[in-house]
The first five atom37 places (N, CA, C, CB, O) and aatype in JSON, in Angstrom:
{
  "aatype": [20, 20, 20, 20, 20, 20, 20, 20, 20, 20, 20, 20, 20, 20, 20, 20, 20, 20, 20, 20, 20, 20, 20, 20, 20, 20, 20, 20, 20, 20, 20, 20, 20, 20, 20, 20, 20, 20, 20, 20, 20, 20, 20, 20, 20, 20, 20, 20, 20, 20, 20, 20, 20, 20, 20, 20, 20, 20, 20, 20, 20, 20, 20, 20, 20, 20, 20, 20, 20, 20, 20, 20, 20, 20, 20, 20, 20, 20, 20, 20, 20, 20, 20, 20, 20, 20, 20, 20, 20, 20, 20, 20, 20, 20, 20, 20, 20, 20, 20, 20, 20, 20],
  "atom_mask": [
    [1, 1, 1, 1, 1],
    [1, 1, 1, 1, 1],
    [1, 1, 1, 1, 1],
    [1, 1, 1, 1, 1],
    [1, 1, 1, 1, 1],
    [1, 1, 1, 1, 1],
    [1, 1, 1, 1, 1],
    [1, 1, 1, 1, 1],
    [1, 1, 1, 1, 1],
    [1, 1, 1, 1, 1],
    [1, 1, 1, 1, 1],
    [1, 1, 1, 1, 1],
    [1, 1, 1, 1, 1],
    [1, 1, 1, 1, 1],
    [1, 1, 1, 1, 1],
    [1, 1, 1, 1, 1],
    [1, 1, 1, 1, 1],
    [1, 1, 1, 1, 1],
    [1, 1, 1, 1, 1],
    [1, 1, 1, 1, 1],
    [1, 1, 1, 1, 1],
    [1, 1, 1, 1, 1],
    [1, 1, 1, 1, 1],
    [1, 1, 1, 1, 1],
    [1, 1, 1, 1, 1],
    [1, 1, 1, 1, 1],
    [1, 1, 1, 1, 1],
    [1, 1, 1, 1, 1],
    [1, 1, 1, 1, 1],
    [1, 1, 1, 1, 1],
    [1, 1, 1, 1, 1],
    [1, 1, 1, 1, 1],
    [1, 1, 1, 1, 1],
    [1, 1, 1, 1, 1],
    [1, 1, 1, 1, 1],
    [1, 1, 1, 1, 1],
    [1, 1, 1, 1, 1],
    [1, 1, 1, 1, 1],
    [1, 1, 1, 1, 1],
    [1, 1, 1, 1, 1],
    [1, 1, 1, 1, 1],
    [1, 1, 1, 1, 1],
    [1, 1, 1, 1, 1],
    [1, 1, 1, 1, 1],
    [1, 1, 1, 1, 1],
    [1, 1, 1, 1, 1],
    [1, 1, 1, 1, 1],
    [1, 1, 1, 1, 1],
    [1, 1, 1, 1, 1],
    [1, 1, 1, 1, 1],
    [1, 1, 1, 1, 1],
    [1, 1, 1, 1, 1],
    [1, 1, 1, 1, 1],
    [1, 1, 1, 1, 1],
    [1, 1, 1, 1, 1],
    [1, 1, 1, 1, 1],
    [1, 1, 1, 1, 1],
    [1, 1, 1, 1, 1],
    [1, 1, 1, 1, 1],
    [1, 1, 1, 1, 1],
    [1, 1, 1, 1, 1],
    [1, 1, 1, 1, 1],
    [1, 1, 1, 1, 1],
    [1, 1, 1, 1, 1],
    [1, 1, 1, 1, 1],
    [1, 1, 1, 1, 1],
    [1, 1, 1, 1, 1],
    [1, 1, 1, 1, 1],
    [1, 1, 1, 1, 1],
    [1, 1, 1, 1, 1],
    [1, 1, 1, 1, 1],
    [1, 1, 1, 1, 1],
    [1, 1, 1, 1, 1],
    [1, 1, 1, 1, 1],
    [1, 1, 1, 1, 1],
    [1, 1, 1, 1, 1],
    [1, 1, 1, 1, 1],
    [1, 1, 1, 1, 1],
    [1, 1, 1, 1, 1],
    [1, 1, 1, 1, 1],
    [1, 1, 1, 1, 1],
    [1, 1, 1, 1, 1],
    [1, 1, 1, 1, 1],
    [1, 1, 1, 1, 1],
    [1, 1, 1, 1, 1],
    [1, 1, 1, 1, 1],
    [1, 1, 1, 1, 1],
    [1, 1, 1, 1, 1],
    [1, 1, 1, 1, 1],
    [1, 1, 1, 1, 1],
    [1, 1, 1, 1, 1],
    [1, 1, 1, 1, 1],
    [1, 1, 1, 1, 1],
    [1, 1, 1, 1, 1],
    [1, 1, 1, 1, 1],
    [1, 1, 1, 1, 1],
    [1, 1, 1, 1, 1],
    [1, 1, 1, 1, 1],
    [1, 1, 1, 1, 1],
    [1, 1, 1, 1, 1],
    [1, 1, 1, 1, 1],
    [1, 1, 1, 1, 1]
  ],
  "atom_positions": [
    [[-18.46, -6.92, -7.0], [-17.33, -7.2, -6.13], [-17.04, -6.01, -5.23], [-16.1, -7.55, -6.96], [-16.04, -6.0, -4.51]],
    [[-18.23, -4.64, -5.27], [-17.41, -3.48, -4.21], [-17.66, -4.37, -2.87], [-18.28, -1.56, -4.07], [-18.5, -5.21, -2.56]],
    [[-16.67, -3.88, -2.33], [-16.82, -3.99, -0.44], [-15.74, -4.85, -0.22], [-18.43, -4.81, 0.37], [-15.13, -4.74, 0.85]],
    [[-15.3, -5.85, -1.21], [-14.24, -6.92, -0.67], [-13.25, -6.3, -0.51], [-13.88, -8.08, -1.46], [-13.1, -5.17, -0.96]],
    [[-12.22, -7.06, 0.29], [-11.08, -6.48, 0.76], [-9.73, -7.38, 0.7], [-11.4, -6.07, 2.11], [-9.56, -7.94, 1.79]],
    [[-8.78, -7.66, -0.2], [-8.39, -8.45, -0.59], [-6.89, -8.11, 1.22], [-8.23, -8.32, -2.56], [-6.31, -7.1, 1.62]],
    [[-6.88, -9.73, 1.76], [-6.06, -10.02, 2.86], [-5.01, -10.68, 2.46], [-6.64, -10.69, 3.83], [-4.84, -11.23, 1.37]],
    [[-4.07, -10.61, 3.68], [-3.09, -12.09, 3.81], [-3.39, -13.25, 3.49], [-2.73, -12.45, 4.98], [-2.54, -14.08, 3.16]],
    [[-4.38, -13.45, 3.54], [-4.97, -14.82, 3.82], [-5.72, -15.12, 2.24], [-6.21, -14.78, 5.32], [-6.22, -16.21, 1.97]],
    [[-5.7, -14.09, 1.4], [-6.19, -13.92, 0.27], [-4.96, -14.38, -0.54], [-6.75, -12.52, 0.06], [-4.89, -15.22, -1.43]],
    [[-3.97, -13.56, 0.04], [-2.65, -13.25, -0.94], [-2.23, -14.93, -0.63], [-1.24, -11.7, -0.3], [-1.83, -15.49, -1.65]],
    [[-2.26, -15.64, 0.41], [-1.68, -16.67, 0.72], [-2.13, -17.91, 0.21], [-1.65, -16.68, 1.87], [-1.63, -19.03, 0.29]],
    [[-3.26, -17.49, -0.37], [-4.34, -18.1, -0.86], [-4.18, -18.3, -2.55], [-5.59, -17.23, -0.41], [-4.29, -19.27, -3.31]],
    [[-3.95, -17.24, -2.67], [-3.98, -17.36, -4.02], [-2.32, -17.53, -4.4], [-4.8, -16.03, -4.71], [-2.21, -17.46, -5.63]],
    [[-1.0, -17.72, -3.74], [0.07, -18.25, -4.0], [-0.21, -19.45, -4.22], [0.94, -18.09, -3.21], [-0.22, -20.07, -5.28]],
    [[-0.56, -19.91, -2.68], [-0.62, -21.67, -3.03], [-1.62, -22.05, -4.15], [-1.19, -22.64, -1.6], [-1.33, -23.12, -4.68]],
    [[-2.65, -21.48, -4.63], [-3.0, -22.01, -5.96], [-2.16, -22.09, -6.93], [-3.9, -21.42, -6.47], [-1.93, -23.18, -7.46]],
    [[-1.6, -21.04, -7.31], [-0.76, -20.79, -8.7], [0.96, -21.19, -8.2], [-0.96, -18.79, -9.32], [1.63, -21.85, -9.0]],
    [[1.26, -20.99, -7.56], [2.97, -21.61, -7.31], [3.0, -23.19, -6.57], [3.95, -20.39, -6.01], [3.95, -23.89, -6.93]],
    [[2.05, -23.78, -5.59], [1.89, -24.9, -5.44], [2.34, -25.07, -3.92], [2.53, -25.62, -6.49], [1.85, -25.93, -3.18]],
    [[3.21, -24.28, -3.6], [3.94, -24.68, -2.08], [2.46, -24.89, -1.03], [5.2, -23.03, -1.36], [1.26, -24.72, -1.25]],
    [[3.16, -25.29, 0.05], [2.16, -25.16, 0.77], [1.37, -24.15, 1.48], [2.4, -25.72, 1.33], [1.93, -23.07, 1.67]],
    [[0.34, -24.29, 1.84], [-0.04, -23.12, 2.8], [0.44, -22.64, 3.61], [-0.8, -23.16, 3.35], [0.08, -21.47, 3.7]],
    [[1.45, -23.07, 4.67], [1.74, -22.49, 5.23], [3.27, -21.75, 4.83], [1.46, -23.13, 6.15], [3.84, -20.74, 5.23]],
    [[3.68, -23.12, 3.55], [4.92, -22.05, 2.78], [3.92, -20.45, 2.14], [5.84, -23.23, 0.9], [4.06, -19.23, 2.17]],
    [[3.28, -21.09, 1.81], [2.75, -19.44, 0.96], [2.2, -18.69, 1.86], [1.51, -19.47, -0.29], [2.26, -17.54, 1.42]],
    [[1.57, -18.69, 3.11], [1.95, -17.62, 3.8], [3.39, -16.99, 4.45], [1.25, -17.8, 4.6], [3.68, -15.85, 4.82]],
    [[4.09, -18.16, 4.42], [5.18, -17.64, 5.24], [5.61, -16.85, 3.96], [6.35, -18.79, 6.03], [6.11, -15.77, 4.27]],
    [[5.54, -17.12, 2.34], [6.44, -16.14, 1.68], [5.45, -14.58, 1.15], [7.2, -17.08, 0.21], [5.87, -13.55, 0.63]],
    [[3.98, -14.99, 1.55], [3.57, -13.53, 1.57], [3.77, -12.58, 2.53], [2.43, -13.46, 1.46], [3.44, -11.4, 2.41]],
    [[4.56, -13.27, 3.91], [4.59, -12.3, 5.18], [6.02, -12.0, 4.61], [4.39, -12.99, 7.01], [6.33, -10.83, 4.35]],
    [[6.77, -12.91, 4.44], [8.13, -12.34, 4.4], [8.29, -11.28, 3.08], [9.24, -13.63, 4.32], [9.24, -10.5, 3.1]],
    [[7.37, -11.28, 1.96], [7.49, -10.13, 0.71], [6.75, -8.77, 1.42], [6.49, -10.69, -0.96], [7.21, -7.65, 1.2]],
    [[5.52, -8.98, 2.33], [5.08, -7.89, 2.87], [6.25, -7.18, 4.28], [3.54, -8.39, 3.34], [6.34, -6.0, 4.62]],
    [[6.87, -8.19, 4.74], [7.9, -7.15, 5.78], [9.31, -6.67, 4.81], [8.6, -8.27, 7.47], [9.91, -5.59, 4.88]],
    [[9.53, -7.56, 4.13], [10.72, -6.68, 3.49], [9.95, -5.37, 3.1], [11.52, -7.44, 2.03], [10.16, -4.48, 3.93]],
    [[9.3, -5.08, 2.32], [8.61, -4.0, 1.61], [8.26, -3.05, 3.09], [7.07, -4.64, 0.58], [8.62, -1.87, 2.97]],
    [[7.77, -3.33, 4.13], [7.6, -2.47, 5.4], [8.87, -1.95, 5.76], [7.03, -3.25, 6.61], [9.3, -0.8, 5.82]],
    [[9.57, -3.54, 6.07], [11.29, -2.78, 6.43], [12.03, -1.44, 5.42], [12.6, -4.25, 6.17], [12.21, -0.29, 5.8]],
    [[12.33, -1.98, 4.12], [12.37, -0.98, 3.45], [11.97, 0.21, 3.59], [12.06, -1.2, 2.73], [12.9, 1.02, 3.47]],
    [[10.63, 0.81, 3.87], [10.09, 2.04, 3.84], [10.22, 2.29, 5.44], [8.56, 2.11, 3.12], [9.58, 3.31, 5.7]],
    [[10.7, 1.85, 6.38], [10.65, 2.07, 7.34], [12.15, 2.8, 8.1], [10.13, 0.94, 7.69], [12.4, 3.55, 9.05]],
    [[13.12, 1.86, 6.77], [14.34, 2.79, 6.57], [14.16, 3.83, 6.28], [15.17, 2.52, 5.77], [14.87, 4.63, 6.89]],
    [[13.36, 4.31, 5.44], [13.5, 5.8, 4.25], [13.6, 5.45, 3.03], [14.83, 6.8, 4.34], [13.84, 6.23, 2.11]],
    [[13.4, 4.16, 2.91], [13.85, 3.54, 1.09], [12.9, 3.89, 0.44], [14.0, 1.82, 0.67], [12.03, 4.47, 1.07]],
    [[12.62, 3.66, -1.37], [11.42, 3.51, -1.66], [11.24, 2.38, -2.52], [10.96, 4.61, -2.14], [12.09, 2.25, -3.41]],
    [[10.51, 1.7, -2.47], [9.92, 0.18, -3.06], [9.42, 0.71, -4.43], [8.47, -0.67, -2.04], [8.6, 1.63, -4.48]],
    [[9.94, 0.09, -5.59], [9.16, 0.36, -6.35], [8.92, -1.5, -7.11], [9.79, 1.76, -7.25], [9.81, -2.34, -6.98]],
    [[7.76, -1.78, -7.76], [7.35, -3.26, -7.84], [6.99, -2.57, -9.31], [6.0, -4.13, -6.63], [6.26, -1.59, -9.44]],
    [[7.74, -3.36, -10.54], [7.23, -3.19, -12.12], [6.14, -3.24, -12.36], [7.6, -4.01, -13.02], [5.42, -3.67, -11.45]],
    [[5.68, -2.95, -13.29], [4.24, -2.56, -13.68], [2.82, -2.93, -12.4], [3.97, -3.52, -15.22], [1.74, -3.4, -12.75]],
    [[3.15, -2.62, -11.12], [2.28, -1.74, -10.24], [2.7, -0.87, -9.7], [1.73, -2.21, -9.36], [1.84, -0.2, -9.13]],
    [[3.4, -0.63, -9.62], [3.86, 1.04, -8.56], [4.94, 1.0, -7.78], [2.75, 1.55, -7.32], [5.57, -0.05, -7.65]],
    [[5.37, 2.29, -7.05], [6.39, 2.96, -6.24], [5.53, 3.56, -5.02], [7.24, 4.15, -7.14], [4.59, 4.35, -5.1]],
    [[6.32, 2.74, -3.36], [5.92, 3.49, -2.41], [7.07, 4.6, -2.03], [5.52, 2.58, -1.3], [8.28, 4.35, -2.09]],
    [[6.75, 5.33, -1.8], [7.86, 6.33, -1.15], [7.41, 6.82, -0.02], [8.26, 7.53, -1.97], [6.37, 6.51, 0.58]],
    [[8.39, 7.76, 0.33], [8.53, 7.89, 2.29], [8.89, 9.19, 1.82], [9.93, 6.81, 3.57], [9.94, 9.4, 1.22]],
    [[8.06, 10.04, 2.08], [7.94, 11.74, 2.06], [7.97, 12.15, 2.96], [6.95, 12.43, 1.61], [7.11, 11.88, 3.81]],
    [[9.44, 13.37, 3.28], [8.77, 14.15, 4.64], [8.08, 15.4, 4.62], [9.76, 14.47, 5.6], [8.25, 16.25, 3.75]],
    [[7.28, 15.5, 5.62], [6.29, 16.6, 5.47], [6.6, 17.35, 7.05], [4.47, 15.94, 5.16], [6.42, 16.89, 8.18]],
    [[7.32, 19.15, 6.45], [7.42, 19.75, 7.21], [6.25, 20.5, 8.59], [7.96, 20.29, 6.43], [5.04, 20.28, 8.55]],
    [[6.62, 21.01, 9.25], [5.82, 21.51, 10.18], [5.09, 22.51, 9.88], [6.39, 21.8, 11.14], [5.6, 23.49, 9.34]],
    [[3.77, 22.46, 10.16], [2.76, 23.59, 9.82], [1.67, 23.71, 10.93], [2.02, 23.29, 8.37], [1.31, 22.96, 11.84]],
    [[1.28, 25.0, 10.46], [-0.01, 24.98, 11.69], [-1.78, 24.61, 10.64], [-0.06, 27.22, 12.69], [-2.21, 24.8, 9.5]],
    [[-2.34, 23.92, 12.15], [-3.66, 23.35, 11.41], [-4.4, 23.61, 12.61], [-3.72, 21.63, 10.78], [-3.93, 23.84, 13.73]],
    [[-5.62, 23.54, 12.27], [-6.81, 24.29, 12.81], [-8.01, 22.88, 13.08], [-7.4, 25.66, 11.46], [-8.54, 21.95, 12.47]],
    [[-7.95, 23.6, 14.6], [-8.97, 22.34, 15.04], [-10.3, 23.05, 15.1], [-8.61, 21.54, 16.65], [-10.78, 23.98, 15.75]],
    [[-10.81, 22.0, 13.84], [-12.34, 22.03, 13.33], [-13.27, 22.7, 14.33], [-12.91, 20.51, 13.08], [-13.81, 23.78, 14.06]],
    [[-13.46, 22.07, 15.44], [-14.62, 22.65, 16.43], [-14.52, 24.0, 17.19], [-14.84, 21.67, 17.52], [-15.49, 24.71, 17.45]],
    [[-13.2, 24.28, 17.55], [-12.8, 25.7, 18.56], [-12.34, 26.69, 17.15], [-11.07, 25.37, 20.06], [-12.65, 27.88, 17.12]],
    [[-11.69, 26.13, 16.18], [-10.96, 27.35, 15.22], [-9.36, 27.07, 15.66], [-11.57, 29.27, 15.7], [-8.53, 26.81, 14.79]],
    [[-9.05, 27.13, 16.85], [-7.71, 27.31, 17.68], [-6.49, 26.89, 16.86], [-7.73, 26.4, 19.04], [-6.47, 25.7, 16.55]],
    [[-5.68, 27.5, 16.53], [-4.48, 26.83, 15.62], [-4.03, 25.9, 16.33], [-3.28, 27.68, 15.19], [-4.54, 25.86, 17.45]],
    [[-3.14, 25.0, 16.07], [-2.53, 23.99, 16.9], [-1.56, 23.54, 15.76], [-3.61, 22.78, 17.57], [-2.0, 23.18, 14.67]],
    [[-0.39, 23.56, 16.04], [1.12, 23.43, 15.24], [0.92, 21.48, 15.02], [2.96, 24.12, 16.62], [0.65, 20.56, 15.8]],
    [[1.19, 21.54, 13.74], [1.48, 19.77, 13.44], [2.61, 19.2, 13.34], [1.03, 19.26, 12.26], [2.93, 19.38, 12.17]],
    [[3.44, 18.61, 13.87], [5.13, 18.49, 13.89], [5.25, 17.53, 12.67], [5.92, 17.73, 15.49], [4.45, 16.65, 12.36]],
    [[6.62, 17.96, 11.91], [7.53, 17.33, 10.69], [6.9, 16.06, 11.29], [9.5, 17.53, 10.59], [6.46, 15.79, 12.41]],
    [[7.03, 15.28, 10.0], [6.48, 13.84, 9.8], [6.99, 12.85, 8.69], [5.09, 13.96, 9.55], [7.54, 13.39, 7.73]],
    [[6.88, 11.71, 8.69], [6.84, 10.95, 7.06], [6.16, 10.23, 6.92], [7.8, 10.26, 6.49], [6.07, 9.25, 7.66]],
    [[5.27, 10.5, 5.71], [4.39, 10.2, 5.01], [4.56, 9.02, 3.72], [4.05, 11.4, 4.68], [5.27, 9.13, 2.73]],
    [[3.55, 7.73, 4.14], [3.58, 7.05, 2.78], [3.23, 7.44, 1.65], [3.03, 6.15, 2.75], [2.19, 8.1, 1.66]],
    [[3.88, 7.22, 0.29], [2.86, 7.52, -0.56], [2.95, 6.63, -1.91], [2.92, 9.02, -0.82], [3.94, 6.42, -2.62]],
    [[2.24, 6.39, -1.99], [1.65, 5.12, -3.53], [1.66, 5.88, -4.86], [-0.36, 4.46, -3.43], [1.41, 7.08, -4.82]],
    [[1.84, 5.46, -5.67], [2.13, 6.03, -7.07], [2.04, 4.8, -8.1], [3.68, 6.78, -7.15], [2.93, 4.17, -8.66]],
    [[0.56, 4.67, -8.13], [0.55, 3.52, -9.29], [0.99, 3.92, -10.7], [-0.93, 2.95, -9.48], [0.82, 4.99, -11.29]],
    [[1.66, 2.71, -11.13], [2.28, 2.42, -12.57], [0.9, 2.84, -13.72], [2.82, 0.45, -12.68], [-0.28, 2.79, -13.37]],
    [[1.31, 3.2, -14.98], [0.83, 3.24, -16.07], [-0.56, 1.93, -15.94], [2.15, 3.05, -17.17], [-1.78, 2.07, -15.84]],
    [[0.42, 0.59, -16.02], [0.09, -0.66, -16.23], [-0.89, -0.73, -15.69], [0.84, -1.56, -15.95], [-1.94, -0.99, -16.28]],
    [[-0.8, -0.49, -14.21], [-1.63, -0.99, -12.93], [-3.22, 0.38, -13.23], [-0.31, -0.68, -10.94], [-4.38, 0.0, -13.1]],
    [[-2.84, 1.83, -13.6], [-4.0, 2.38, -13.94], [-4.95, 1.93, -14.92], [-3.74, 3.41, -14.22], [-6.17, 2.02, -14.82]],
    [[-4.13, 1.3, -16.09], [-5.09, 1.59, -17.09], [-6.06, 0.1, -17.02], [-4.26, 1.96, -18.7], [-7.24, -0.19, -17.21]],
    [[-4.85, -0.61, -16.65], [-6.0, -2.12, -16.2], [-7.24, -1.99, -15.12], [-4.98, -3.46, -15.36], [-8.35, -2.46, -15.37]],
    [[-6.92, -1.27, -13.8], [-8.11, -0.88, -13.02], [-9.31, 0.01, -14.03], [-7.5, 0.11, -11.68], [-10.47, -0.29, -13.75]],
    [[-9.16, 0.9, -15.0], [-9.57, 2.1, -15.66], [-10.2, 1.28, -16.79], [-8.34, 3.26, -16.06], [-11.23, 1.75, -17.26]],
    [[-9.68, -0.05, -17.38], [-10.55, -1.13, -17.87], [-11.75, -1.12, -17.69], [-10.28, -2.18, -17.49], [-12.59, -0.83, -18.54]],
    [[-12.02, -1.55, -16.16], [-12.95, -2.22, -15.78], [-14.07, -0.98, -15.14], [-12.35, -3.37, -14.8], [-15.21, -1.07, -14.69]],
    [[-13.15, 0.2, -15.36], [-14.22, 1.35, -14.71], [-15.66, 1.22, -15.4], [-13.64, 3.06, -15.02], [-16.61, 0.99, -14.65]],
    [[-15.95, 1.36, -16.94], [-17.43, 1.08, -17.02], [-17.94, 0.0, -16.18], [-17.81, 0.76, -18.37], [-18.99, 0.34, -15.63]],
    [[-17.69, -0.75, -16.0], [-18.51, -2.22, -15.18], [-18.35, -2.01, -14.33], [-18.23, -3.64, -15.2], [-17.11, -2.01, -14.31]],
    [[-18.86, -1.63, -12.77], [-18.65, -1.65, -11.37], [-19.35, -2.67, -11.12], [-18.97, -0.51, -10.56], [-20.55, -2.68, -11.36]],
    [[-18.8, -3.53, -10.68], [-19.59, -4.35, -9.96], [-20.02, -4.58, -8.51], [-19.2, -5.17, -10.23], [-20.8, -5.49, -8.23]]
  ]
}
């Protein structure tokens, strides 16, 4: 299974199997669970979803960084940064399947 890339159209996909609504209900309620969760972090909030994880919204102060080809410093301005923090749950089930790659 490396290379797949699980979509909207995946997620929407696999609602309407298991909850029953329609397709186009189960996309409309995977877009609307994926923009709340955007809106949220777009405030400064942080999402956290039970046994898979917490996104948070980190800010990352100003520093200087160095462009690879000249050397030349070049200043990087304050920013915020996503960041993912999978659950216990969500590691050890991926960490399962680590002997078997498929």
């Amino acid at each position: 299974m490396k290379g797949n890339t699980v979509t909207r159209a995946h997620l929407a996909e696999a609602v309407y199997q298991e909850v029953g609504l329609s397709r186009n209900e189960s996309a409309e309620l995977v877009d609307s669970v994926l923009n709340e969760i955007s809106d949220a972090l777009a405030r400064g909030e942080s999402v956290k979803i039970s046994s898979f994880g917490s996104f948070l919204v980190r800010m990352k102060g100003e520093r200087i960084g160095r462009n690879p080809k000249t050397g030349e410093e070049v200043p990087i301005k304050p920013r915020r940064v996503l960041v993912f923090r999978s659950s216990h749950v969500l590691k050890d089930r991926v960490n399962k399947g680590a002997g078997n790659p498929a």
